[in-house]
CHARMM internal coordinates of N, CA and C (Angstrom, degrees):
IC EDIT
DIST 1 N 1 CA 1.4567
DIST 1 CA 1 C 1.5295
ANGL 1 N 1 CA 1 C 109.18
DIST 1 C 2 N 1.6280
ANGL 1 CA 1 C 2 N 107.36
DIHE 1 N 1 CA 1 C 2 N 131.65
DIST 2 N 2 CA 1.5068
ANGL 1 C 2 N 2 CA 95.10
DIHE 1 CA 1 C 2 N 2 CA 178.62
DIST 2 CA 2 C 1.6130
ANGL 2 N 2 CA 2 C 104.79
DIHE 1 C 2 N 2 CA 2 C -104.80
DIST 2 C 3 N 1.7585
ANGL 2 CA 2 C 3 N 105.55
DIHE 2 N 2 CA 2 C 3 N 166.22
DIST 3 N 3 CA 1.0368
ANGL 2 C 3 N 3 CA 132.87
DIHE 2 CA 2 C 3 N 3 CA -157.56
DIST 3 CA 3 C 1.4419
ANGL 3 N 3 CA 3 C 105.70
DIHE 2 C 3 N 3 CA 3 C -83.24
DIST 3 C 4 N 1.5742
ANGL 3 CA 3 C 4 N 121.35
DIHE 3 N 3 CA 3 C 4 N 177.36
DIST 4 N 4 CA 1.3356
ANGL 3 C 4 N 4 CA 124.63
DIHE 3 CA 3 C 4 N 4 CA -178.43
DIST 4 CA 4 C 1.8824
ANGL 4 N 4 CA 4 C 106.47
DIHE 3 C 4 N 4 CA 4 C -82.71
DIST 4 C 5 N 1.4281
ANGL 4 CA 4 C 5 N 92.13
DIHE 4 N 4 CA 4 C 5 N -26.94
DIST 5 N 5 CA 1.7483
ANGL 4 C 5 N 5 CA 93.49
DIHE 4 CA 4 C 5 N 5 CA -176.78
DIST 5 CA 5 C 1.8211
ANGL 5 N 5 CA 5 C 106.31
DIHE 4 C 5 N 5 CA 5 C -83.72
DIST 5 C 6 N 1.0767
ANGL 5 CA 5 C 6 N 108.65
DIHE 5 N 5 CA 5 C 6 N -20.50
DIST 6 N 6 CA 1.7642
ANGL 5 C 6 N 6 CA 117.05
DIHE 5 CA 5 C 6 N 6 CA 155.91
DIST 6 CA 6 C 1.3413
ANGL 6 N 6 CA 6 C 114.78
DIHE 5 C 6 N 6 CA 6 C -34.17
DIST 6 C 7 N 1.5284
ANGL 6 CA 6 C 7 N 83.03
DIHE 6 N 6 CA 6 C 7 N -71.46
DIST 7 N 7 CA 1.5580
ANGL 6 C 7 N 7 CA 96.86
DIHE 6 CA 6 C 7 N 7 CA -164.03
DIST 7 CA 7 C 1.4329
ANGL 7 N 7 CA 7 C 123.15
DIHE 6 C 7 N 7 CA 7 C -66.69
DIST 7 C 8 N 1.8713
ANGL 7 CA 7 C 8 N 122.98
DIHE 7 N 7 CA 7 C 8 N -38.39
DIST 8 N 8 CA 1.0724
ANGL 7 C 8 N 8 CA 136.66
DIHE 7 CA 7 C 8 N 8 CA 179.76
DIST 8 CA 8 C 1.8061
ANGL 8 N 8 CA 8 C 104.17
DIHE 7 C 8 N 8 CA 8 C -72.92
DIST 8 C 9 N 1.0574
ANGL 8 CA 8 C 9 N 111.45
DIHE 8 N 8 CA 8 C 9 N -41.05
DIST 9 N 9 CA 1.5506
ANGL 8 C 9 N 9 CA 97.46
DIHE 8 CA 8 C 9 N 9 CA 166.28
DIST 9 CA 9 C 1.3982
ANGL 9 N 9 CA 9 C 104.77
DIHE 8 C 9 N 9 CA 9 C -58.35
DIST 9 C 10 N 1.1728
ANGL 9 CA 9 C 10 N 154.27
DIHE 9 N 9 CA 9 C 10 N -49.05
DIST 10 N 10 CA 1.7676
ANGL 9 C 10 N 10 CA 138.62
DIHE 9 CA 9 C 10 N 10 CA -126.49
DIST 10 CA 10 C 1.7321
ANGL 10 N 10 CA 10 C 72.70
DIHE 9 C 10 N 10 CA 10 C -100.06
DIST 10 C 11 N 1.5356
ANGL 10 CA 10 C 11 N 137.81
DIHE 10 N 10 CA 10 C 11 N -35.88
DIST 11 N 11 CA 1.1778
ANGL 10 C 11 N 11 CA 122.74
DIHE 10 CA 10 C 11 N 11 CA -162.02
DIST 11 CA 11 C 1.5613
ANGL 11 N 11 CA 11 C 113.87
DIHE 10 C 11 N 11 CA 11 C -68.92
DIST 11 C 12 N 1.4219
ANGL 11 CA 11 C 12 N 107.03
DIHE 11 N 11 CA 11 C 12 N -31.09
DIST 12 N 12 CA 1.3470
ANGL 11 C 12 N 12 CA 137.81
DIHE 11 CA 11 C 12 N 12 CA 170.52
DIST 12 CA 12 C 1.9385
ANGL 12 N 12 CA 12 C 104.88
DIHE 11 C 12 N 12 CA 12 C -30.60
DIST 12 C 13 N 1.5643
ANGL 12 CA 12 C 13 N 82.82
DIHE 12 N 12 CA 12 C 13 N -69.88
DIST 13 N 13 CA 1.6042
ANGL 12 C 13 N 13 CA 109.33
DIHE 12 CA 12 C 13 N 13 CA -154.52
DIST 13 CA 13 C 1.9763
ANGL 13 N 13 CA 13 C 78.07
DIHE 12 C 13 N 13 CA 13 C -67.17
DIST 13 C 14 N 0.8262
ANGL 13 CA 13 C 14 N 117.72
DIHE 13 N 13 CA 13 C 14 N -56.96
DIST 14 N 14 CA 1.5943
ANGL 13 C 14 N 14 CA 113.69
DIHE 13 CA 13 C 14 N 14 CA -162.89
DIST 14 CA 14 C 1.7775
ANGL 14 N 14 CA 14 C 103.43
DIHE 13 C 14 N 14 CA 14 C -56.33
DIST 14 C 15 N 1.2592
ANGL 14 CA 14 C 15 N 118.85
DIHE 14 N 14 CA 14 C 15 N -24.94
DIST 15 N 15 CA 1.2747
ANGL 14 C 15 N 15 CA 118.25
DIHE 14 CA 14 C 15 N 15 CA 178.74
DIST 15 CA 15 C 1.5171
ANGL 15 N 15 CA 15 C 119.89
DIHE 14 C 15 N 15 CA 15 C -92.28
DIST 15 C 16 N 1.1289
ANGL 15 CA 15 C 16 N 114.07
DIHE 15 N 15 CA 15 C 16 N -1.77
DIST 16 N 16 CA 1.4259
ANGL 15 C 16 N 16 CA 132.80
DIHE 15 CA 15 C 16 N 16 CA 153.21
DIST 16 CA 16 C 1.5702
ANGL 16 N 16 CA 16 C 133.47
DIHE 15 C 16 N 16 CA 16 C -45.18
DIST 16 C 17 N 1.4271
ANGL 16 CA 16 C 17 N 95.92
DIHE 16 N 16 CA 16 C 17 N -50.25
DIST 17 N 17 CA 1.1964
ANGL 16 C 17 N 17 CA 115.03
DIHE 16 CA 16 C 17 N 17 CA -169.31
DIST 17 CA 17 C 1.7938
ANGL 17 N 17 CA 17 C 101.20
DIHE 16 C 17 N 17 CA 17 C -112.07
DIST 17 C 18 N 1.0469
ANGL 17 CA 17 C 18 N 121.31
DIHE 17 N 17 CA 17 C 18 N 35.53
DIST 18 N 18 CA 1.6748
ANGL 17 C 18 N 18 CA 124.27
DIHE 17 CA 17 C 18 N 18 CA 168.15
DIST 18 CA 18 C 1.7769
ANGL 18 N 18 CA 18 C 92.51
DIHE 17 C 18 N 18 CA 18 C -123.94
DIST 18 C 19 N 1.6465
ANGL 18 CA 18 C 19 N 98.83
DIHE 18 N 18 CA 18 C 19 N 148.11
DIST 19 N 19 CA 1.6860
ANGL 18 C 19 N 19 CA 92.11
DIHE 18 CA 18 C 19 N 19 CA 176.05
DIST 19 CA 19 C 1.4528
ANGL 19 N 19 CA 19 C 107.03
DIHE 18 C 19 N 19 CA 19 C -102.45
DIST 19 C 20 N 1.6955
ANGL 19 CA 19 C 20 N 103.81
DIHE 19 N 19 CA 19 C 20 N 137.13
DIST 20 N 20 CA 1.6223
ANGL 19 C 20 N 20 CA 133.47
DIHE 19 CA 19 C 20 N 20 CA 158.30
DIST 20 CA 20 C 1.6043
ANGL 20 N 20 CA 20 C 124.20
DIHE 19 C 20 N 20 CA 20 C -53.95
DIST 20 C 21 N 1.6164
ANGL 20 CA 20 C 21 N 94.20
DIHE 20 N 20 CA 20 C 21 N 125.39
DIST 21 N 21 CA 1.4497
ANGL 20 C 21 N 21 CA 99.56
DIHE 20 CA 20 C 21 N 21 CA 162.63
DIST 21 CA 21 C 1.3953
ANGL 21 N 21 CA 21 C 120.42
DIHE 20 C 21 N 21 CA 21 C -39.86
DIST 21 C 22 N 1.2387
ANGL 21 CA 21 C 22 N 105.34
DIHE 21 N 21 CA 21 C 22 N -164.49
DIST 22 N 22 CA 1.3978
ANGL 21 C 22 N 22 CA 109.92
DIHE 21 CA 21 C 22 N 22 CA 161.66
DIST 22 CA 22 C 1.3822
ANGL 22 N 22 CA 22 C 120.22
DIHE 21 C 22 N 22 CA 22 C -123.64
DIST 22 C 23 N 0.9240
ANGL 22 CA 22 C 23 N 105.00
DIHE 22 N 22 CA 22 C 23 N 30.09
DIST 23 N 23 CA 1.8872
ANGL 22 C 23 N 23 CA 138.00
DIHE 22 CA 22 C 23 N 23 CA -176.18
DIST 23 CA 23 C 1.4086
ANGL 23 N 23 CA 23 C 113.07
DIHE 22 C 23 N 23 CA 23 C -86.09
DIST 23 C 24 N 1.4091
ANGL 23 CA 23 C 24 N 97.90
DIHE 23 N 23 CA 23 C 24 N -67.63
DIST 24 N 24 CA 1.1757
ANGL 23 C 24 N 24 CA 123.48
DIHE 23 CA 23 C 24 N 24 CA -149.03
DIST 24 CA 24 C 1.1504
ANGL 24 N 24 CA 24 C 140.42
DIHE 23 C 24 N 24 CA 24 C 86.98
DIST 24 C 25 N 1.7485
ANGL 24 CA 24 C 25 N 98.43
DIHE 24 N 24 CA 24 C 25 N 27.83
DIST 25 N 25 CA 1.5705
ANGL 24 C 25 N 25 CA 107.43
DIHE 24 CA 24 C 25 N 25 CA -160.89
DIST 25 CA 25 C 1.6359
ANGL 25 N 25 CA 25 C 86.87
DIHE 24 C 25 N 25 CA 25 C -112.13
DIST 25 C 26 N 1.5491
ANGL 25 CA 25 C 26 N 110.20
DIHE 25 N 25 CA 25 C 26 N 163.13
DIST 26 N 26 CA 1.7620
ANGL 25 C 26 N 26 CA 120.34
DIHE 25 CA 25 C 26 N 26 CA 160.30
DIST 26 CA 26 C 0.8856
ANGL 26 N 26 CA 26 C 110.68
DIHE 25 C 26 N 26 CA 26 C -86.18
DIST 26 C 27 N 1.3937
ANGL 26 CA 26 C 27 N 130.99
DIHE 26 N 26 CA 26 C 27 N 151.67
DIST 27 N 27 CA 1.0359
ANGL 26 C 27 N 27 CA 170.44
DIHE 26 CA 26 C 27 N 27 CA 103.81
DIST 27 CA 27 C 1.8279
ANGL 27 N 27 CA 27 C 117.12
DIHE 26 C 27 N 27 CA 27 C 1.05
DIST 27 C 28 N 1.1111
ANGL 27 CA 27 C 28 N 127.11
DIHE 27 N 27 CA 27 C 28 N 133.13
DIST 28 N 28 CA 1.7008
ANGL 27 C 28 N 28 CA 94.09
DIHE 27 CA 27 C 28 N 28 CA -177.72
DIST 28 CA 28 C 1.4516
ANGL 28 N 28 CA 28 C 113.85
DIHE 27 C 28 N 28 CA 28 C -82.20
DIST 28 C 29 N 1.3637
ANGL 28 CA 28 C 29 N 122.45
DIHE 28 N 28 CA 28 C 29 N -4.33
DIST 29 N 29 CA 1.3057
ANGL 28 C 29 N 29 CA 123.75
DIHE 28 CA 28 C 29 N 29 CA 170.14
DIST 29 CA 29 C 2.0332
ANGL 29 N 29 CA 29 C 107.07
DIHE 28 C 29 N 29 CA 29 C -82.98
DIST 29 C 30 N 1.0242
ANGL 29 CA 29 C 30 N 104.32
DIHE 29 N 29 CA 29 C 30 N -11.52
DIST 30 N 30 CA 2.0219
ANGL 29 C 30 N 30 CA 103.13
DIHE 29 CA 29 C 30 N 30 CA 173.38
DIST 30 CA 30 C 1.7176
ANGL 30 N 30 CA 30 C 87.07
DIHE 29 C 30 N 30 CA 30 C -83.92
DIST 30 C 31 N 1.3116
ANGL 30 CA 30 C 31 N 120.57
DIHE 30 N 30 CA 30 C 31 N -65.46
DIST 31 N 31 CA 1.2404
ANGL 30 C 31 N 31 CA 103.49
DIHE 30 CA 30 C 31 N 31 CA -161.97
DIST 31 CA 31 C 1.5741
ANGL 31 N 31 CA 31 C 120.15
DIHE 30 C 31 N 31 CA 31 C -68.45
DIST 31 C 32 N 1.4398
ANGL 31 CA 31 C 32 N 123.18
DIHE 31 N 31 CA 31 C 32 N -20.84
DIST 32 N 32 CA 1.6937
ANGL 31 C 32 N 32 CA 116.75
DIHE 31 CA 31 C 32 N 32 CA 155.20
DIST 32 CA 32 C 1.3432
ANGL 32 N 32 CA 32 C 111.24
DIHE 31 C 32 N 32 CA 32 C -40.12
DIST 32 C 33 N 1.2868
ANGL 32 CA 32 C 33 N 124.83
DIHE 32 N 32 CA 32 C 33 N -55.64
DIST 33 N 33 CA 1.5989
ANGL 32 C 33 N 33 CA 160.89
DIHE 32 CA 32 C 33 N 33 CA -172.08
DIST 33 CA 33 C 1.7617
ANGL 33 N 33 CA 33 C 81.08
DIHE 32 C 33 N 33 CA 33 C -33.89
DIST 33 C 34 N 1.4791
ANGL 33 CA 33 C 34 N 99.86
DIHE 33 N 33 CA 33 C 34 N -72.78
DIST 34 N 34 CA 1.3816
ANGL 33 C 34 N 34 CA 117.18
DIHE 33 CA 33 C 34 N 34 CA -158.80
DIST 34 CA 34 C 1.5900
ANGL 34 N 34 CA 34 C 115.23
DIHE 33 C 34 N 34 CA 34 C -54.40
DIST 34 C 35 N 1.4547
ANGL 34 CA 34 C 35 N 112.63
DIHE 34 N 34 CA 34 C 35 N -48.85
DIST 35 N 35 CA 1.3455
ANGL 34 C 35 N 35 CA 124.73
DIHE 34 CA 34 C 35 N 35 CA 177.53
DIST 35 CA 35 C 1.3627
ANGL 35 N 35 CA 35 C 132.20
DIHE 34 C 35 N 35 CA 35 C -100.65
DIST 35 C 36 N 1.1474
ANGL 35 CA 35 C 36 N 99.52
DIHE 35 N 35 CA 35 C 36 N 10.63
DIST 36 N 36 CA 1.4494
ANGL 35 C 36 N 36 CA 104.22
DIHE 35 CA 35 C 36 N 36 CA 168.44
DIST 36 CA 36 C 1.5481
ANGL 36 N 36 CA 36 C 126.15
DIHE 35 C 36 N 36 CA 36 C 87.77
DIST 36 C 37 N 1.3312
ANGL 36 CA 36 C 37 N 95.46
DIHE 36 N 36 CA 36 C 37 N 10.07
DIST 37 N 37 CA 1.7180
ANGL 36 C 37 N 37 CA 100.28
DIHE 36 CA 36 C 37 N 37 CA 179.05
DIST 37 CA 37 C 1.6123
ANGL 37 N 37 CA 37 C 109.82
DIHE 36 C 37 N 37 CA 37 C -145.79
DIST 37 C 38 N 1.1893
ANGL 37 CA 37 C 38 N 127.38
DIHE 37 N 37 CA 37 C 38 N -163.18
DIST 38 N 38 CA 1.1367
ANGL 37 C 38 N 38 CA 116.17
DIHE 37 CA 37 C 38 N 38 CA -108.77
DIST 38 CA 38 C 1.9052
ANGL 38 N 38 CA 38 C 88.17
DIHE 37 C 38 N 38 CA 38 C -123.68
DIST 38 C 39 N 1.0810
ANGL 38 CA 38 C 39 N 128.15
DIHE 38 N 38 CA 38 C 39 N 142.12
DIST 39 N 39 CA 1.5181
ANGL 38 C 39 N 39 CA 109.28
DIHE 38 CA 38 C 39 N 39 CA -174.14
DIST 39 CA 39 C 1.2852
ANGL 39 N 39 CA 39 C 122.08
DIHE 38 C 39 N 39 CA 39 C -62.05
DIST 39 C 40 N 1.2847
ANGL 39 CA 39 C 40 N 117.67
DIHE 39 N 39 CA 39 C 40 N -26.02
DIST 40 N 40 CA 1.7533
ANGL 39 C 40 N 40 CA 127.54
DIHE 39 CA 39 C 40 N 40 CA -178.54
DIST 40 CA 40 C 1.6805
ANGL 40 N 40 CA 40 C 106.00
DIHE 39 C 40 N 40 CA 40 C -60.54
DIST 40 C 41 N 1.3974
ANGL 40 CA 40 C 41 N 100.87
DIHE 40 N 40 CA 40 C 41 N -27.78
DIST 41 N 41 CA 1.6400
ANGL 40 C 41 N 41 CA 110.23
DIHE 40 CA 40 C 41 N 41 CA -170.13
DIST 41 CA 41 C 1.4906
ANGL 41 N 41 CA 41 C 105.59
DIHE 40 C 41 N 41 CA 41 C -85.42
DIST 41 C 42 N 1.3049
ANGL 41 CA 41 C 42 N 115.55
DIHE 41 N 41 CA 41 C 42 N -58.43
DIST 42 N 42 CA 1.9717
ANGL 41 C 42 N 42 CA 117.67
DIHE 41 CA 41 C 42 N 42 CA 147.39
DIST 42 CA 42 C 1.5045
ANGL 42 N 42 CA 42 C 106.83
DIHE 41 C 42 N 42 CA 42 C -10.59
DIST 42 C 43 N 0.8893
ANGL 42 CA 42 C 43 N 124.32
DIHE 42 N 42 CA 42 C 43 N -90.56
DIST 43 N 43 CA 1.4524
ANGL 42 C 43 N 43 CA 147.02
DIHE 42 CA 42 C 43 N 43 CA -171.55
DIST 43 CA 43 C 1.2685
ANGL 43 N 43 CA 43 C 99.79
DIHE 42 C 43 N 43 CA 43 C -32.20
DIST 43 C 44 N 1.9676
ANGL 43 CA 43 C 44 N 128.04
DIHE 43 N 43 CA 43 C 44 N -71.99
DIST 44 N 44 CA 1.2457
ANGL 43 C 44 N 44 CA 112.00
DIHE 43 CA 43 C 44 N 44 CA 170.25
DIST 44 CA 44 C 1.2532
ANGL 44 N 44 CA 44 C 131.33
DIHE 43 C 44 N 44 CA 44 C -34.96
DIST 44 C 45 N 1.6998
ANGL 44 CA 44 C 45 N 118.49
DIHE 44 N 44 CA 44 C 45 N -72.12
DIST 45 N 45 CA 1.1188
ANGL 44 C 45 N 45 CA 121.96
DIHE 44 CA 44 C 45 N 45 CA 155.04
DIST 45 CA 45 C 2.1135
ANGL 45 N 45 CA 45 C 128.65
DIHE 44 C 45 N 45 CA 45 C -5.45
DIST 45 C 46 N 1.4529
ANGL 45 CA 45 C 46 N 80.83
DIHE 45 N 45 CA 45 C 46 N -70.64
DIST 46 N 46 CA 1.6978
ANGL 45 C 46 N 46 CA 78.82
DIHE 45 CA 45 C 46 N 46 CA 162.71
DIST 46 CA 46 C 1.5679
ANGL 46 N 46 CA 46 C 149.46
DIHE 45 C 46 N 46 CA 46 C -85.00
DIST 46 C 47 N 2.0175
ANGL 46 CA 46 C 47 N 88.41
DIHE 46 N 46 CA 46 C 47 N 2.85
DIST 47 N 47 CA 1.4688
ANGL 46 C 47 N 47 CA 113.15
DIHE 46 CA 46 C 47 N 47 CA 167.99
DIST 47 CA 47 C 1.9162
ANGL 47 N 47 CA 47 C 103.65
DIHE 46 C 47 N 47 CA 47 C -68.71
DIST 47 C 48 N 1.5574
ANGL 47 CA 47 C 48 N 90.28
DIHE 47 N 47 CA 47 C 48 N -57.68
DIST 48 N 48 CA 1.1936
ANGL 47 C 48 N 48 CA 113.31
DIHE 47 CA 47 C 48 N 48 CA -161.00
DIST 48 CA 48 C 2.0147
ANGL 48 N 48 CA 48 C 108.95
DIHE 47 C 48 N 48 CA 48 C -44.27
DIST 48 C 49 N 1.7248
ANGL 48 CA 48 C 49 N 82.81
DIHE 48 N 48 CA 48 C 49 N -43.40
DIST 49 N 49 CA 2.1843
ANGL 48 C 49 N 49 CA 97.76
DIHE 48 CA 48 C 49 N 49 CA -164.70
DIST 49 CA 49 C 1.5687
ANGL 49 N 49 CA 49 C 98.05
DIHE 48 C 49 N 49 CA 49 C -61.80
DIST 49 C 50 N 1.6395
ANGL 49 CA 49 C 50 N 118.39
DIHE 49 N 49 CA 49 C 50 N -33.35
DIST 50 N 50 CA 1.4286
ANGL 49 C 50 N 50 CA 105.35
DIHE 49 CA 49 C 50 N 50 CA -139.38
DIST 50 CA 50 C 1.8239
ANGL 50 N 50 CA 50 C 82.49
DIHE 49 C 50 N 50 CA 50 C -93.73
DIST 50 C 51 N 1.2323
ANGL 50 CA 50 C 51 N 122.96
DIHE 50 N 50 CA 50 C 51 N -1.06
DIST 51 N 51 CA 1.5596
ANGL 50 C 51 N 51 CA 121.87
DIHE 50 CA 50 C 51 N 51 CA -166.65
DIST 51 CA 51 C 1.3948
ANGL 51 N 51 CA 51 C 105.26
DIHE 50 C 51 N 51 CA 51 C -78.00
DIST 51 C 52 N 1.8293
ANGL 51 CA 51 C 52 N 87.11
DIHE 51 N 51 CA 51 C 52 N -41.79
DIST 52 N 52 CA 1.6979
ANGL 51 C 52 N 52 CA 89.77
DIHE 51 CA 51 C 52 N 52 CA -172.14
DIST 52 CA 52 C 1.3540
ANGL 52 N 52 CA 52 C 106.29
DIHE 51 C 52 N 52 CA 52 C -108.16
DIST 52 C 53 N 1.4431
ANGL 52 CA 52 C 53 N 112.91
DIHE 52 N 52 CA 52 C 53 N 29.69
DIST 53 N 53 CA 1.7506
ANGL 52 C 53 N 53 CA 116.90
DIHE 52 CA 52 C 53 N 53 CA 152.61
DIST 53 CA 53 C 1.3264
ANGL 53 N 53 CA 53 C 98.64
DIHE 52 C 53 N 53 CA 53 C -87.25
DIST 53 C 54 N 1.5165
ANGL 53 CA 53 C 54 N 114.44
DIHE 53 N 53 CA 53 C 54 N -57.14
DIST 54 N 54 CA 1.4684
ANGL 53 C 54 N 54 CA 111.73
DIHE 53 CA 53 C 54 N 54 CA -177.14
DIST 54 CA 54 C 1.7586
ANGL 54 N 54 CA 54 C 105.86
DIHE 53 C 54 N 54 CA 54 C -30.56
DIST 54 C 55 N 1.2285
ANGL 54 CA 54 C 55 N 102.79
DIHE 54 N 54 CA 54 C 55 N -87.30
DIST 55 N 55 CA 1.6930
ANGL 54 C 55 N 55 CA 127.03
DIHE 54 CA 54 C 55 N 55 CA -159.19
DIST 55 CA 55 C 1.8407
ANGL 55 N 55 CA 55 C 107.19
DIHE 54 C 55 N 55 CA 55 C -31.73
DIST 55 C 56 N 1.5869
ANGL 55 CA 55 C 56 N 104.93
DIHE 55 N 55 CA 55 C 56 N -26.99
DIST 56 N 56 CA 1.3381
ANGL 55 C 56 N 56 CA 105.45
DIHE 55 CA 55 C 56 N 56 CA -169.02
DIST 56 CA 56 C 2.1707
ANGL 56 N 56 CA 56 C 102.54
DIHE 55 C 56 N 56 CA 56 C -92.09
DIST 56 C 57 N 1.1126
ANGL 56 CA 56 C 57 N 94.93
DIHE 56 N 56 CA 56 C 57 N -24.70
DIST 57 N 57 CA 1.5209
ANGL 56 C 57 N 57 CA 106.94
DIHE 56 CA 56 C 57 N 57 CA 170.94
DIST 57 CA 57 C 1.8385
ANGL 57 N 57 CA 57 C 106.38
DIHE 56 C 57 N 57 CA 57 C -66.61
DIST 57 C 58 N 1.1926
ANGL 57 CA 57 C 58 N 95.90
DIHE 57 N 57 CA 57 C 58 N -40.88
DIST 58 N 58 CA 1.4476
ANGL 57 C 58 N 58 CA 108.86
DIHE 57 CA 57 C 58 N 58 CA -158.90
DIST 58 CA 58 C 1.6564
ANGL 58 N 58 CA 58 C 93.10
DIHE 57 C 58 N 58 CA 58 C -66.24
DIST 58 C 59 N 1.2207
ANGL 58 CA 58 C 59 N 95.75
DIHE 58 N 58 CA 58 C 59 N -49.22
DIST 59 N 59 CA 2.2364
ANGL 58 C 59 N 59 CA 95.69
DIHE 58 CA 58 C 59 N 59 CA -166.95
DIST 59 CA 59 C 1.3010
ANGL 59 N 59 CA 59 C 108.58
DIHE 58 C 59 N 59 CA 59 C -91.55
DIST 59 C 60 N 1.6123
ANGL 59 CA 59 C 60 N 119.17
DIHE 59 N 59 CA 59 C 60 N -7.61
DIST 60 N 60 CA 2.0399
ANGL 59 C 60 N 60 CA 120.27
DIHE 59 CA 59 C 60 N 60 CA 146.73
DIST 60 CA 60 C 1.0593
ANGL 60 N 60 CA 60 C 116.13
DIHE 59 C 60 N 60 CA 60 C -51.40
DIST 60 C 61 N 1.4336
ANGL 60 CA 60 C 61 N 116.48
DIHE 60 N 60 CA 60 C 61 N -66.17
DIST 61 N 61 CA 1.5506
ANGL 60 C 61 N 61 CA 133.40
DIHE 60 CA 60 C 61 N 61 CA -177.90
DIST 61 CA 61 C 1.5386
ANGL 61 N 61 CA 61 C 110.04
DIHE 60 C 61 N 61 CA 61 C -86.68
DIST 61 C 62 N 1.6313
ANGL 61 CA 61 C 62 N 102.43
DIHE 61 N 61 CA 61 C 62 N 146.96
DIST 62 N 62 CA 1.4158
ANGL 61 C 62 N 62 CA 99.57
DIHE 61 CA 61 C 62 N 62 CA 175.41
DIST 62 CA 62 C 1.3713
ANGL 62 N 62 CA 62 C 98.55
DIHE 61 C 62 N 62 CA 62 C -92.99
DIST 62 C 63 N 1.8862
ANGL 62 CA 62 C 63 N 125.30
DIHE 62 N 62 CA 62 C 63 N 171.47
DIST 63 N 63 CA 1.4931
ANGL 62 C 63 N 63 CA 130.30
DIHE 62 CA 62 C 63 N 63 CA 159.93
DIST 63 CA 63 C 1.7185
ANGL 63 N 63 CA 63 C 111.41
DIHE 62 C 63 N 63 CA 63 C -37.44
DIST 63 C 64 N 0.9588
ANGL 63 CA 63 C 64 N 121.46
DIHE 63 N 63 CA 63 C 64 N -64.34
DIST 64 N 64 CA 1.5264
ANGL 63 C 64 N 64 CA 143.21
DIHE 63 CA 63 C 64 N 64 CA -158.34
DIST 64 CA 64 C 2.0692
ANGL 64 N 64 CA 64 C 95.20
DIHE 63 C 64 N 64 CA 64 C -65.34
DIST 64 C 65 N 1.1571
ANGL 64 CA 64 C 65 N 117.00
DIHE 64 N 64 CA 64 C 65 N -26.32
DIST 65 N 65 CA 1.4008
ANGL 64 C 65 N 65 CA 113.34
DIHE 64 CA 64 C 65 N 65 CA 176.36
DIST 65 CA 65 C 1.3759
ANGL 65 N 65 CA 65 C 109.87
DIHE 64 C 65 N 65 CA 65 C -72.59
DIST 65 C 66 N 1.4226
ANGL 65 CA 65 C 66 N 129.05
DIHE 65 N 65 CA 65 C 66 N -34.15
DIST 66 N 66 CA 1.3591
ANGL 65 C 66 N 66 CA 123.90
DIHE 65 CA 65 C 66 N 66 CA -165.61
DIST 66 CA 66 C 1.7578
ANGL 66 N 66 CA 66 C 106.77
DIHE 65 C 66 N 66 CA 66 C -92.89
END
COOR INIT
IC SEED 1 N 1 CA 1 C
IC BUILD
């Protein structure tokens, strides 16, 4: 069975060889790359974060503030 430092190196080496912004930001296909799954699943994930960034902005702030 391989290890977590296995795996995050080979993701490493695989993210090597994809080309970089000029950011320095990923891509959601570098960070699938990175974790081991699949970019469509990325995407949820980052459907999911920015929903419940919204919702928590939303019940800080009232409508009438923005």
């Amino acid at each position: 069975m391989r290890n977590w430092d296995e795996e995050e190196e080979e993701g490493w080496e695989k993210l090597e060889k994809l080309p970089q912004n000029n950011e320095n930001h990923l891509s959601q296909q570098e960070v699938a790359i990175l974790l081991g799954v699949s970019r469509s699943r990325v995407s949820e994930i980052e459907s999911r974060a920015l929903l419940k960034f919204k919702t928590i902005l939303l019940r800080r702030y009232k409508a009438e503030d923005f």
